[in-house]
Backbone and ligand atoms as CSV (ligand in chain L), in Angstrom:
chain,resi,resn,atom,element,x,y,z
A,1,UNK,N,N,25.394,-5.296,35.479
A,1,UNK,CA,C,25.300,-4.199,34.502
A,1,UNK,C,C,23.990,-4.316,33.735
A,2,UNK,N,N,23.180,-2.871,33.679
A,2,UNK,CA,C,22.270,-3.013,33.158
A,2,UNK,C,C,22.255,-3.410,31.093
A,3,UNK,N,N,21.207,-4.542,30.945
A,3,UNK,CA,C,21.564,-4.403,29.488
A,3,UNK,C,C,20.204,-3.868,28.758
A,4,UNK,N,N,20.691,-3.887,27.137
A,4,UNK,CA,C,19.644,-3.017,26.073
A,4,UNK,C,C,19.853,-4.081,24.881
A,5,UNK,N,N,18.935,-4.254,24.231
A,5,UNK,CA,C,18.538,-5.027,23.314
A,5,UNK,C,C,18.482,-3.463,21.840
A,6,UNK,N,N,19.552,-3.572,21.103
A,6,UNK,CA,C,19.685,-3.098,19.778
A,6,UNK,C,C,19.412,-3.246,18.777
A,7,UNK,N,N,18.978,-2.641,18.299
A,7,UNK,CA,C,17.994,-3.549,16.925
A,7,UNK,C,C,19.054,-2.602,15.905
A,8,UNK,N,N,19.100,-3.466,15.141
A,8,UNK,CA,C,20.493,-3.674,13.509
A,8,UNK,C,C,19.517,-4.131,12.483
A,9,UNK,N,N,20.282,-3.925,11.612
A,9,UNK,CA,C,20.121,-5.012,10.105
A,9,UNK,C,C,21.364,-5.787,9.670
A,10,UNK,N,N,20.947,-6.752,8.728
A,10,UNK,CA,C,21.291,-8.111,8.685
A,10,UNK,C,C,21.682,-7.810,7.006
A,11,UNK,N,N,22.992,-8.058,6.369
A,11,UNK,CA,C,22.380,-7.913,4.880
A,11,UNK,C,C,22.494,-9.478,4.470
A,12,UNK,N,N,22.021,-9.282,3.086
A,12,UNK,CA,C,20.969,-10.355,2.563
A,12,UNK,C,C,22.396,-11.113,1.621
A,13,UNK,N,N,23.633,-10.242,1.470
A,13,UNK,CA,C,24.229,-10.719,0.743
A,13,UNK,C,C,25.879,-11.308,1.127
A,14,UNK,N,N,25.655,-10.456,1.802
A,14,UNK,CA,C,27.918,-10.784,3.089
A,14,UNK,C,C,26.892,-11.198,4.344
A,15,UNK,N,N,26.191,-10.850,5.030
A,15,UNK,CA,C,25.423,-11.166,6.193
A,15,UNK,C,C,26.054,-10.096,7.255
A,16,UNK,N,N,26.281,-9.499,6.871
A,16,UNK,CA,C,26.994,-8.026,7.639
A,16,UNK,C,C,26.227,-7.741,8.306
A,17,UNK,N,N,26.279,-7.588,10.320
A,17,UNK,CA,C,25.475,-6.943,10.535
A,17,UNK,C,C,25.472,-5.803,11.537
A,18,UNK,N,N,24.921,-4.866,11.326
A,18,UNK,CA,C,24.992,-3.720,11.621
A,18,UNK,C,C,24.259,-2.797,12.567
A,19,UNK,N,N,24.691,-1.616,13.352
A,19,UNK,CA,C,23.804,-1.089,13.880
A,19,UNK,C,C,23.303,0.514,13.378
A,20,UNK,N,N,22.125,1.403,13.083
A,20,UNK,CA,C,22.744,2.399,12.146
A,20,UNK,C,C,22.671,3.625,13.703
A,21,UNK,N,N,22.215,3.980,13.109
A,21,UNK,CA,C,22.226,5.527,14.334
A,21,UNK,C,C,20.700,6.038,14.460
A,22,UNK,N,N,19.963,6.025,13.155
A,22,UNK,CA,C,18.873,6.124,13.621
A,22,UNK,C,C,17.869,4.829,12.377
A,23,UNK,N,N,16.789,4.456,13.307
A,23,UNK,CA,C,16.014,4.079,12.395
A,23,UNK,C,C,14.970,4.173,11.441
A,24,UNK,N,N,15.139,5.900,11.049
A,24,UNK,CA,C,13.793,6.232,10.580
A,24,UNK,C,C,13.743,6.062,9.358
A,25,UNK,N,N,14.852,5.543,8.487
A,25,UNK,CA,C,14.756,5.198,7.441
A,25,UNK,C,C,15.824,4.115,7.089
A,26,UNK,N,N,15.329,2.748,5.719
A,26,UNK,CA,C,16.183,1.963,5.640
A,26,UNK,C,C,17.520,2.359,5.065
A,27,UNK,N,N,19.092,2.077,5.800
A,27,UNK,CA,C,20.080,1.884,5.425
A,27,UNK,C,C,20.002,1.621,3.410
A,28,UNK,N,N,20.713,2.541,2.835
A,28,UNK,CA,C,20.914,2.460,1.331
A,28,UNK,C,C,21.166,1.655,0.732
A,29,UNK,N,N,22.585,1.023,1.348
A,29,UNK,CA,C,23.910,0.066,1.152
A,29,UNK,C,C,24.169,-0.144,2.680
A,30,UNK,N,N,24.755,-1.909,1.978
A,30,UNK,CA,C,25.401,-2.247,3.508
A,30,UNK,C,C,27.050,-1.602,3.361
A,31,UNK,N,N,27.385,-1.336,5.009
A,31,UNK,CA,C,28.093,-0.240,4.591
A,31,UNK,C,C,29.593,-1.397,4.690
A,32,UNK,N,N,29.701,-2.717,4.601
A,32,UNK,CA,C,30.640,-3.333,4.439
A,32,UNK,C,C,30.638,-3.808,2.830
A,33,UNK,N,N,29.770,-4.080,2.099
A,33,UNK,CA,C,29.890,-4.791,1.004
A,33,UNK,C,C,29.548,-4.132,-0.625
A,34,UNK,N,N,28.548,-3.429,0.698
A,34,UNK,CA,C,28.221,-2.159,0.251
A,34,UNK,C,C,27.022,-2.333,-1.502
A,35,UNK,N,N,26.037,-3.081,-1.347
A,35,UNK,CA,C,25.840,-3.608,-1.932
A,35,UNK,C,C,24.438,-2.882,-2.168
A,36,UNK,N,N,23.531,-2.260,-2.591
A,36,UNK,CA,C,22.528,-1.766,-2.773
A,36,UNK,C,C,21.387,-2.819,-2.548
A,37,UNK,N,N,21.774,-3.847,-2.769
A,37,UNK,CA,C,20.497,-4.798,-2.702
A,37,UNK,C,C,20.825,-5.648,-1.413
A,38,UNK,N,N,21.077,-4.995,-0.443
A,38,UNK,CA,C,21.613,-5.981,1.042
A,38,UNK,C,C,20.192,-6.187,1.641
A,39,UNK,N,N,18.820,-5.501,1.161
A,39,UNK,CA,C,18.213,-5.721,2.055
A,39,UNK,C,C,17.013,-7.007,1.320
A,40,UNK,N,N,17.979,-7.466,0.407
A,40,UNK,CA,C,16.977,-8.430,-0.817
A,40,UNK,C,C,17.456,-9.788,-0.934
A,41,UNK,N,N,16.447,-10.815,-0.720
A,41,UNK,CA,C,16.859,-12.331,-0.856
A,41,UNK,C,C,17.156,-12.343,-2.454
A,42,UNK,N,N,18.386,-12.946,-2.960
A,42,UNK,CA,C,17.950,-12.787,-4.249
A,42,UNK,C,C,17.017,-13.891,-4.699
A,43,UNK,N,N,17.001,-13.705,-6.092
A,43,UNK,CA,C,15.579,-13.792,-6.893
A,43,UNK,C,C,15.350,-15.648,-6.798
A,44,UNK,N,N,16.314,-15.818,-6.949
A,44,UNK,CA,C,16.169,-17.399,-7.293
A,44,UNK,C,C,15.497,-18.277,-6.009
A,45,UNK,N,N,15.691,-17.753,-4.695
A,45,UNK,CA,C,15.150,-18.354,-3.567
A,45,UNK,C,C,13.228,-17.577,-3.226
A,46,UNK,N,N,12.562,-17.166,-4.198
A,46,UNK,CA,C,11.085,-17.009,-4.533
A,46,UNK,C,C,10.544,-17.889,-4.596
A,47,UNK,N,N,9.693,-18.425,-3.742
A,47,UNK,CA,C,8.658,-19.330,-4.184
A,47,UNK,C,C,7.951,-18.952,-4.747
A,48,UNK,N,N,6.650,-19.940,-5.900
A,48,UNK,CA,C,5.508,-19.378,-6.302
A,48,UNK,C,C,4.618,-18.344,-5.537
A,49,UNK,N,N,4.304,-19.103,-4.230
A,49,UNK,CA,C,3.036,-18.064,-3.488
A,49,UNK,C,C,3.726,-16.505,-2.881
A,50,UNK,N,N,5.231,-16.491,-3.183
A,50,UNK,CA,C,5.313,-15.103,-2.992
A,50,UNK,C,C,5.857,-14.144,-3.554
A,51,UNK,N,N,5.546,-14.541,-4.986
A,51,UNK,CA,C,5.276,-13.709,-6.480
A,51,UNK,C,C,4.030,-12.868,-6.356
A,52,UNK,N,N,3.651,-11.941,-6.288
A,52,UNK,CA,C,2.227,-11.557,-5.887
A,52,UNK,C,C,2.266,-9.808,-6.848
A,53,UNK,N,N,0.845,-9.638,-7.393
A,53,UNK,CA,C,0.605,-8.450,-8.081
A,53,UNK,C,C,-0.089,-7.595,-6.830
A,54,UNK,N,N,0.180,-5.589,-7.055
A,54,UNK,CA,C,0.083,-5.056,-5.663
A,54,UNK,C,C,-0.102,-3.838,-6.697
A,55,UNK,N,N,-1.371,-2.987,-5.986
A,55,UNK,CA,C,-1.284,-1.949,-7.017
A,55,UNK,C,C,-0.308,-0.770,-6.918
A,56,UNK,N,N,0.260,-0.863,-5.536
A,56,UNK,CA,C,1.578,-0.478,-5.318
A,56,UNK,C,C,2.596,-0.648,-6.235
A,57,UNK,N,N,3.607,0.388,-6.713
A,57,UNK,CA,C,4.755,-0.319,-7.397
A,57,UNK,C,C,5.755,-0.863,-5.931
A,58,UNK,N,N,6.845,-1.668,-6.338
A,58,UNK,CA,C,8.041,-1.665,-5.522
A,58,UNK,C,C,8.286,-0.435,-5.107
A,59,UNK,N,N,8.664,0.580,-6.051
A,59,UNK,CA,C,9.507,1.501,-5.293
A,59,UNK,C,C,8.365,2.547,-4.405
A,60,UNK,N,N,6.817,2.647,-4.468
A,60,UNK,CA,C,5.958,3.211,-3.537
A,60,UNK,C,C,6.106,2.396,-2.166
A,61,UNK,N,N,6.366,1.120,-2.018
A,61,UNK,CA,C,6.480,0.383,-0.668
A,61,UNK,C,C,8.443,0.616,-0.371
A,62,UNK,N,N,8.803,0.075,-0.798
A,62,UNK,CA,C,10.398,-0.541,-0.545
A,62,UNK,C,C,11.091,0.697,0.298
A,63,UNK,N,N,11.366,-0.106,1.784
A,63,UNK,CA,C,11.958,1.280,2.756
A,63,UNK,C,C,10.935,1.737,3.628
A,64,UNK,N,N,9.608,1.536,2.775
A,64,UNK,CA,C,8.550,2.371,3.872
A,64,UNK,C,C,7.774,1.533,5.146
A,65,UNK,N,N,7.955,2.364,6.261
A,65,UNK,CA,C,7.288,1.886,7.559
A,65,UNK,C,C,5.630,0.996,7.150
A,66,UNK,N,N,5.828,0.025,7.911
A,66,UNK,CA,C,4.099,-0.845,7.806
A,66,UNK,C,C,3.766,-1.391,9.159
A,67,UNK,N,N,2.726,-0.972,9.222
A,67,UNK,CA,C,2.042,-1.499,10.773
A,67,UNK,C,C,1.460,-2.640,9.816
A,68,UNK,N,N,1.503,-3.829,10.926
A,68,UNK,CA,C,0.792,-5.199,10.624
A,68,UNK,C,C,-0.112,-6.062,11.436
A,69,UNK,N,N,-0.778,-6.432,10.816
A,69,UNK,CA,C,-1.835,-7.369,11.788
A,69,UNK,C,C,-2.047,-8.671,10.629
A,70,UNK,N,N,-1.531,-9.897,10.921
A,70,UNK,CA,C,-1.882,-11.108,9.667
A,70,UNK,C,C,-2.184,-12.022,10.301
A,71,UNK,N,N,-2.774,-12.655,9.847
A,71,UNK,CA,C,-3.690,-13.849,11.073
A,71,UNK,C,C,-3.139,-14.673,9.783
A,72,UNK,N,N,-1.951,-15.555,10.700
A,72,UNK,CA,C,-1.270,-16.520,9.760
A,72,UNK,C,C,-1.468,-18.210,10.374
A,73,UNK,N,N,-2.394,-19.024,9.884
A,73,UNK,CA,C,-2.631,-20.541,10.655
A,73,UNK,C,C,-3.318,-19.813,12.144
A,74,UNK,N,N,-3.204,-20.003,12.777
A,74,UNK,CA,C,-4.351,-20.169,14.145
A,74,UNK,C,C,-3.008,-18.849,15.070
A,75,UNK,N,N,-1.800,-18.318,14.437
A,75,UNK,CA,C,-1.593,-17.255,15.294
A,75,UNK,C,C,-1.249,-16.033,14.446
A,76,UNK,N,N,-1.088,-14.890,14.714
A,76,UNK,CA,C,-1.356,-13.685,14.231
A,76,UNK,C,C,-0.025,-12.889,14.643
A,77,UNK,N,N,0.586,-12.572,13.433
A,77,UNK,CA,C,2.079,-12.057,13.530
A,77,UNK,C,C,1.281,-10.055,13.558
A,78,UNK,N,N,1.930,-9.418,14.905
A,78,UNK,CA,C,1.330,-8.605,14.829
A,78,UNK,C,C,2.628,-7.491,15.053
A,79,UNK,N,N,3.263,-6.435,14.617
A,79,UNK,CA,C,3.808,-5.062,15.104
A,79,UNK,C,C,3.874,-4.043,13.847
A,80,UNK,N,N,5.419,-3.467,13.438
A,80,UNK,CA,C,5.997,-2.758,12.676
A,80,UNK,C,C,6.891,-3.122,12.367
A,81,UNK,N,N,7.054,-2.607,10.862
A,81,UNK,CA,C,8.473,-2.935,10.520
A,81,UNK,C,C,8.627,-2.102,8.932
A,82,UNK,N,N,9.857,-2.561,8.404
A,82,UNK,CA,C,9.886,-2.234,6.732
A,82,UNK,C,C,9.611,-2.848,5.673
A,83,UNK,N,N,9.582,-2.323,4.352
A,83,UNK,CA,C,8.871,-3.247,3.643
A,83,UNK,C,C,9.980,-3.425,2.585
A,84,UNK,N,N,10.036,-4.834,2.041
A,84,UNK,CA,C,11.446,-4.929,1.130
A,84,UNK,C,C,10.400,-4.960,-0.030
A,85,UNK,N,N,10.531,-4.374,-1.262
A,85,UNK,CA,C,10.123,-4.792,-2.317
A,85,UNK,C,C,10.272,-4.946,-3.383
A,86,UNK,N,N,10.728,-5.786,-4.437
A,86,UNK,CA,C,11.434,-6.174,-5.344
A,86,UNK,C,C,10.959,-6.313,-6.621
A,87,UNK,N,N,10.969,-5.583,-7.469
A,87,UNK,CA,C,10.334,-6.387,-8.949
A,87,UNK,C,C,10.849,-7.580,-9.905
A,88,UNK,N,N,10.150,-8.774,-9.795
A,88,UNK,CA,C,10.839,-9.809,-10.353
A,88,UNK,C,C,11.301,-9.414,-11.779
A,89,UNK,N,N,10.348,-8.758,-12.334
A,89,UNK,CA,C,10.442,-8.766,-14.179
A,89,UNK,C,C,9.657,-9.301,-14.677
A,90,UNK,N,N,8.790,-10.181,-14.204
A,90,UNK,CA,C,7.768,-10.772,-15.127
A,90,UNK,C,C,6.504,-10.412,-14.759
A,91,UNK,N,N,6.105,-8.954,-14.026
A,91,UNK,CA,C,5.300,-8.662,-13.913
A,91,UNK,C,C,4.461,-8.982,-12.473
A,92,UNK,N,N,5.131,-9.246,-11.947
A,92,UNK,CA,C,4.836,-9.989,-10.301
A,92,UNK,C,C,5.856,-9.396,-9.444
A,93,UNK,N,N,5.832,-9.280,-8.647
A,93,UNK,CA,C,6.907,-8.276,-7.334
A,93,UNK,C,C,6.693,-9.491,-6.185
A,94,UNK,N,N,7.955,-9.273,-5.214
A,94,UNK,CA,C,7.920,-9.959,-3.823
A,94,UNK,C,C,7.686,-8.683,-3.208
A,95,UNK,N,N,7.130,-8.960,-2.014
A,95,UNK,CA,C,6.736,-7.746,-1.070
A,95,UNK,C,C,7.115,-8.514,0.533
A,96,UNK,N,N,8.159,-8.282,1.285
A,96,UNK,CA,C,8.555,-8.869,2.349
A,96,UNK,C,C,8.637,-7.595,3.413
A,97,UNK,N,N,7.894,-7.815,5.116
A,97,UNK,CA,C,7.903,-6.980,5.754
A,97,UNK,C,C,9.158,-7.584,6.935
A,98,UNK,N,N,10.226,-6.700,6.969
A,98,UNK,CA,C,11.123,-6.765,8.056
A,98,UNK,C,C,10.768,-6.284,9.905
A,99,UNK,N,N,10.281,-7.020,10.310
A,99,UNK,CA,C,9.833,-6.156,11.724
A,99,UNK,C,C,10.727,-5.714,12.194
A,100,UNK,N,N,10.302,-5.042,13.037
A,100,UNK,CA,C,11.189,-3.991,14.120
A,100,UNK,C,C,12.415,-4.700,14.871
A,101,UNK,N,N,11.795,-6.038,15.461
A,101,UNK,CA,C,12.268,-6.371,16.461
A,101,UNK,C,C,12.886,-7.577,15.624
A,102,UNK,N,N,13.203,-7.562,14.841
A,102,UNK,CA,C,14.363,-8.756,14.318
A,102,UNK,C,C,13.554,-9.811,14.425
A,103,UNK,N,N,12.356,-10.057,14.609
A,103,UNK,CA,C,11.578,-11.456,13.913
A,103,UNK,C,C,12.191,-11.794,12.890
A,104,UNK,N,N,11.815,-12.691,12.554
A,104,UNK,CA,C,11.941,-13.152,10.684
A,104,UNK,C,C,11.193,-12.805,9.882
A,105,UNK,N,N,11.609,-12.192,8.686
A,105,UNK,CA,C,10.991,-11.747,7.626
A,105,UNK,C,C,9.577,-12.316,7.204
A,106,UNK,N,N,8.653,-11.277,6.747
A,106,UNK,CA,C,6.906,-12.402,6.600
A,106,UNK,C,C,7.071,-11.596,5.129
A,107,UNK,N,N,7.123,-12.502,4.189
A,107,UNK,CA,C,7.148,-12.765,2.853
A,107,UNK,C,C,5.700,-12.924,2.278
A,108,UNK,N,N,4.854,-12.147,1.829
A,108,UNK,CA,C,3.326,-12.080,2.023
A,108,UNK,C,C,2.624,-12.874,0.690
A,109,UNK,N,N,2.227,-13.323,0.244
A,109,UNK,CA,C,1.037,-13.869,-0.156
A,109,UNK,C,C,0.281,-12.777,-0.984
A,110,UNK,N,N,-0.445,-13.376,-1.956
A,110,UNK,CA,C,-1.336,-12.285,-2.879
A,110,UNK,C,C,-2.800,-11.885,-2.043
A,111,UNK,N,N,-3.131,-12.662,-0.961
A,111,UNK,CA,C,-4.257,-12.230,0.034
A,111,UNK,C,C,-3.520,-11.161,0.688
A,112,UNK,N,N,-2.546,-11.353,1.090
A,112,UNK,CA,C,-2.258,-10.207,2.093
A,112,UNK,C,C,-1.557,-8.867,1.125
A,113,UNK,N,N,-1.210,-8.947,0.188
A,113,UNK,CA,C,-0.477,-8.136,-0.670
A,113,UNK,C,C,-1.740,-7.041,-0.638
A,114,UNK,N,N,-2.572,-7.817,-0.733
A,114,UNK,CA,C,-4.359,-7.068,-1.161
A,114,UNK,C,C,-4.697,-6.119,0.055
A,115,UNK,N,N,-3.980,-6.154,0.853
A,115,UNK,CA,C,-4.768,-5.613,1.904
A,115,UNK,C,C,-3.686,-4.479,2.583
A,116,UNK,N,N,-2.714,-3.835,1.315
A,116,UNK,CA,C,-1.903,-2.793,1.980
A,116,UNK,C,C,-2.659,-1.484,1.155
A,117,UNK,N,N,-2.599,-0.678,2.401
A,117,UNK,CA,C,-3.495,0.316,2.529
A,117,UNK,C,C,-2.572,1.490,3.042
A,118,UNK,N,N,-2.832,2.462,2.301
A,118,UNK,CA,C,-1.997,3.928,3.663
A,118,UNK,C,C,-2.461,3.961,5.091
A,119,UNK,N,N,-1.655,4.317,5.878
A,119,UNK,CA,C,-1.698,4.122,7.332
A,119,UNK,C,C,-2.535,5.639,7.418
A,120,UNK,N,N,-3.506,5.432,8.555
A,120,UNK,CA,C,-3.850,7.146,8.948
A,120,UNK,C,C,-2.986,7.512,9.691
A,121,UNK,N,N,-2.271,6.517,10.721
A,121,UNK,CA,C,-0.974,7.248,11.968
A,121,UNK,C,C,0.108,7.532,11.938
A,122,UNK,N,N,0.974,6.923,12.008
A,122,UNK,CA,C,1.961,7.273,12.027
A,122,UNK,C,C,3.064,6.881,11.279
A,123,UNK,N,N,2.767,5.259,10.797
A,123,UNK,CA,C,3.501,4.752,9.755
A,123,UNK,C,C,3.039,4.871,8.534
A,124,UNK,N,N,3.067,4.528,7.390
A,124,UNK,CA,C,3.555,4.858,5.815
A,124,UNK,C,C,2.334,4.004,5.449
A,125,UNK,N,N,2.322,2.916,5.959
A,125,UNK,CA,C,0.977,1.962,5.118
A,125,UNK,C,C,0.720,1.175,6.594
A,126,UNK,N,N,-0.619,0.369,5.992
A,126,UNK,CA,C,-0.928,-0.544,7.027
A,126,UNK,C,C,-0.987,-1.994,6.139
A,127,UNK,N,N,-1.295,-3.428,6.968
A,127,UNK,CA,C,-1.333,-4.365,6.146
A,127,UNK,C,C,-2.000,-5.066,7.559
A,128,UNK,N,N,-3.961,-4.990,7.249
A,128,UNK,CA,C,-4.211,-5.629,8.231
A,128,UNK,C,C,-4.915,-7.023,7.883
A,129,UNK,N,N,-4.901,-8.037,8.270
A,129,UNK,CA,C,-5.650,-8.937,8.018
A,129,UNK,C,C,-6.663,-9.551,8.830
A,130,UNK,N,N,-5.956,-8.832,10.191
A,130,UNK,CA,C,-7.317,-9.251,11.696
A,130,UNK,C,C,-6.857,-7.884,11.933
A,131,UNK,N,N,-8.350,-7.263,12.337
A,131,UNK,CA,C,-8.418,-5.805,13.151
A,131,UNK,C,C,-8.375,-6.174,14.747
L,1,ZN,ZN,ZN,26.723,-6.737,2.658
């Protein structure tokens, strides 16, 4: 039997995971726990380096499509995905991109925070760090 690889989300808080119907935009609530913030590590698991200022607010990124290119150590995490974005409160935001393909979350850095830009194509922003 032929198979297909489904791409879901994962929530951040029951670990519910799900498939939606379409992906053109992020799921609201997970629809088991139902939790508005399913798509958010909470706050207390932040490290320092990914507290980062963005002249973006949260809610201009959070949900929206990002093409990526980051040249991270000697390899380069490269596709699409969504962008989680959170305001701590003290004036610093996390900015985490969910890829497409169920990688693991890339939790960005104030270098790379710097370098989100509106996309000209087809997605919402870009975030390149190697062209
Ligand atoms: Zn949940």
């Amino acid at each position: 039997m032929p198979k297909v690889m489904l791409l879901g989300f994962r929530c951040e808080r029951c670990e519910h995971e799900w498939f939606p119907r379409e992906l053109e935009q992020q799921p609201q609530t997970c629809p088991k726990c139902k939790s508005p913030y399913w798509h958010r590590p909470r706050k207390v698991d932040i490290s320092e380096e990914n507290r980062v200022t963005s002249a973006w607010t949260p809610h201009a990124l959070d949900g929206k499509t990002v093409e990526y290119n980051l040249a991270r150590g000697k390899k380069s995490d490269a596709g699409f995905g969504f962008f989680s974005a959170s305001d701590l409160g003290d004036g610093t935001m996390q900015i985490i991109i969910r890829p497409i393909t169920g990688e693991p979350d890339i939790k960005l850095i104030q270098d790379e925070a710097d370098l989100i830009k509106t996309h000209q194509g087809k997605y919402r922003f870009s975030c390149f760090s190697r062209s």
